[in-house]
N, C-alpha and C positions, 0 to 999 in steps of 0.2 A: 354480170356473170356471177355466178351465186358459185360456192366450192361447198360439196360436201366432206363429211367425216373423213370418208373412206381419202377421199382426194388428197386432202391436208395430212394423212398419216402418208397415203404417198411420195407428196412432196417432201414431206420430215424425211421417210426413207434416203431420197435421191441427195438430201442436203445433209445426209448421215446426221439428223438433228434430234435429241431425245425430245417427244410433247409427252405429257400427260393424259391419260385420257380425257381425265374433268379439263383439262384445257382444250380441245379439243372444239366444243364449238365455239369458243373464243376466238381461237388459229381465225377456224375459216370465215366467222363474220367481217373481222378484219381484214383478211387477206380478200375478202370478197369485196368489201369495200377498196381495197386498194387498187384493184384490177377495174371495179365499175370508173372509176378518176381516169385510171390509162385509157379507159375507152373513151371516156367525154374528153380525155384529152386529143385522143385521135380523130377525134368528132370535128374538130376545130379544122376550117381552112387557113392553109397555111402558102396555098399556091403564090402567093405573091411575097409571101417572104424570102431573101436569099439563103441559101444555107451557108453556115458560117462555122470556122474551125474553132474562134472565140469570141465572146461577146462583144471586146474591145480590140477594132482594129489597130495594132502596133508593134511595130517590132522590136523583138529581144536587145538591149543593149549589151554588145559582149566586150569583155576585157580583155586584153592582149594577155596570150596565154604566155607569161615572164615572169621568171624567179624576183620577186618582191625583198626575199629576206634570205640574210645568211645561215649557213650550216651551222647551227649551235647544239649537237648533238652531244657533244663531248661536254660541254660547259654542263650541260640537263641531267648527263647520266654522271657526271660527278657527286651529285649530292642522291642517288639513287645505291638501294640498299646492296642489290646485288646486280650486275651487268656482266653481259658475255657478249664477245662477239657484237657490239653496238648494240645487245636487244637486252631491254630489260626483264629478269628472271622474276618469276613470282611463283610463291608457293603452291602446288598442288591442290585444287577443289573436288576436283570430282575424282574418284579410283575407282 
């Protein structure tokens, strides 16, 4: 599948993406090439393979969802410059 000009400024459009004009047939040689791949990829039989969620069948090992560590919130915000209310205050960036 070949893309022209026009195609590849409307794909930029849809992807609100600035091109260049002089880029332009750059865009669509590549993206023409990328699309010819998707097809020879599609080309490929695949009937006999299973479809699969991941490549490596295994499952998650989960961790018992338990407080590990004590409240040292107070100990933290002791050496912290200004604190209110347990949350640490910090100056002003943006106005």
């Amino acid at each position: 599948m070949s893309l022209s000009n026009k195609e590849v400024e409307n794909i930029a459009h849809l992807a609100r993406l600035g091109v260049d004009a002089q880029d332009l047939d750059s865009y669509a040689s590549n993206l023409s090439r990328i699309l010819e791949f998707v097809e020879a990829l599609g080309a490929v039989d695949t009937s006999d393979v299973e479809p699969l969620a991941h490549p490596i069948d295994m499952a998650q090992r989960l961790r018992p969802d338990a407080v590990t560590e004590s409240d040292q919130r107070e100990l933290f915000q002791r050496v912290a410059p200004s604190v209110e209310g347990g949350l640490y205050l910090v100056p002003r960036v943006i106005e």
